[in-house]
C-alpha positions, -999 to +999 in steps of 0.1 A: -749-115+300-748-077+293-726-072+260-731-043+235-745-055+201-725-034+181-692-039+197-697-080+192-710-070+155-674-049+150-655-075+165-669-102+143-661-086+111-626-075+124-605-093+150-628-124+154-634-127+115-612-152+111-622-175+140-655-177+123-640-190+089-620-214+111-649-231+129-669-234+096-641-257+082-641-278+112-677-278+116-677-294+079-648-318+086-660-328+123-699-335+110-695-336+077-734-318+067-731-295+038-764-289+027-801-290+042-810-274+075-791-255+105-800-238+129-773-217+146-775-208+180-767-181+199-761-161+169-754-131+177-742-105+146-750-137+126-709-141+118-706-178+118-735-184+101-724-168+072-689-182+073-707-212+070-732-206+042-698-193+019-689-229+027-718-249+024-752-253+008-773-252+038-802-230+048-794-214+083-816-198+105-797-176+130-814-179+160-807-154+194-827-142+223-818-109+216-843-088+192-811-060+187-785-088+177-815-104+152-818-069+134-777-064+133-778-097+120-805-094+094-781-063+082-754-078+079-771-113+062-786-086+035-752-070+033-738-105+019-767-115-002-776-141+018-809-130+027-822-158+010-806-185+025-800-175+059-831-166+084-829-145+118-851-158+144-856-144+178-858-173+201-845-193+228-824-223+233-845-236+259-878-233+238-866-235+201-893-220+177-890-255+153-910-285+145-893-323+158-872-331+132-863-300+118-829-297+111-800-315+098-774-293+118-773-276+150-748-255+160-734-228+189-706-206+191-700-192+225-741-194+240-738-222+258-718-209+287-749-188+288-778-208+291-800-210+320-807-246+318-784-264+301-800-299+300-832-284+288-813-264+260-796-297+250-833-318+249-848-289+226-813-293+205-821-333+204-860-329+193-852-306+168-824-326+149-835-350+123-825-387+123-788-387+119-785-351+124-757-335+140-750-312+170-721-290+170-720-270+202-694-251+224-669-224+224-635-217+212-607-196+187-605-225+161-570-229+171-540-217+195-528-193+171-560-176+165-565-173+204-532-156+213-540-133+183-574-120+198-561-123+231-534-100+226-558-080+205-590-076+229-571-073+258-551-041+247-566-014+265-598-029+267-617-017+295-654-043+292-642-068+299-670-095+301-665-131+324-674-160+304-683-184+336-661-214+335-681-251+321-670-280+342-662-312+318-679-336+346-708-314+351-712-312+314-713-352+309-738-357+337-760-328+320-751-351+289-757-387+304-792-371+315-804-360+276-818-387+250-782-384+234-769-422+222-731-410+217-716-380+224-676-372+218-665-336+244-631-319+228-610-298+246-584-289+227-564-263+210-599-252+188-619-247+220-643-267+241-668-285+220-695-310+221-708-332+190-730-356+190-751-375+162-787-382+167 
């Protein structure tokens, strides 16, 4: 996927800011983890990693592949005095830089429609979870309203447009039903397209 750092970095403090703030609350009330360990990834700018350390207590390192998006986001982390609680790491979802057990949170906004190998991703996502850790991966607005907003928003005059490739929901449990995953619950509703699961 080609996208322009600073662009994403613009829109995530702008038109996308409060999509960010939005999945943060529903990452709380879906999985219910508010302090300890998470590793978001797919980062990016960083944006939802700090929407979520405003409303948590956890440590987050804000993982992406990109070594431009890790300095944006280390900018903007420092900007917010978060420096010390949240930690850019250049990496990749296929080989995550973290010991087994690592973390008591994982989550994605947006990467996975991304990701080369998808079962792969979702086995490094499993080893690095602790016991009872929780996976919180997909895409999504947060909610309809929010989505018609940046819809209407993005699409005016907007000339880079960028194809997110379409996820099939049976392809996605098969990937699913093949990873060391005991339970896994797929929404697709009105917040986006998400997959949790506990370890």
């Amino acid at each position: 996927m080609k996208t322009d750092p600073h662009k994403m970095d613009k829109r995530s403090k702008t038109i996308f800011k409060d999509v960010y703030l939005q999945i943060a609350d529903q990452i709380i009330r879906r999985c219910g983890i508010k302090k300890g360990t998470c590793i978001d990834v797919g980062s990016g700018p960083g944006a939802l990693a700090v929407a979520l350390s405003k409303v948590t207590d956890l440590n987050i390192y804000s993982l992406d592949i990109s070594a431009q998006m890790n300095e944006i986001a280390k900018k903007n982390i420092v900007e917010e005095g978060l420096q010390y609680r949240i930690f850019p790491v250049k990496g990749d979802v296929c080989k995550l830089p973290f010991p087994n057990g690592f973390a008591d949170l994982v989550i994605s906004r947006g990467s996975i429609f991304f990701w080369e190998n998808k079962e792969t991703a979702f086995r490094e996502i499993c080893r690095v979870l602790k016991q009872g850790g929780w996976a919180y991966i997909g895409g999504g607005f947060g909610s309809k309203t929010l989505k018609n907003k940046i819809r209407q928003s993005v699409n005016t005059g907007r000339t880079d447009h960028i194809s997110i490739p379409k996820i099939s929901i049976t392809g996605l449990k098969l990937i699913l039903n093949r990873v060391p995953i005991k339970d896994y619950h797929i929404l697709n509703d009105n917040s986006g397209l998400w997959i949790l699961f506990k370890k």
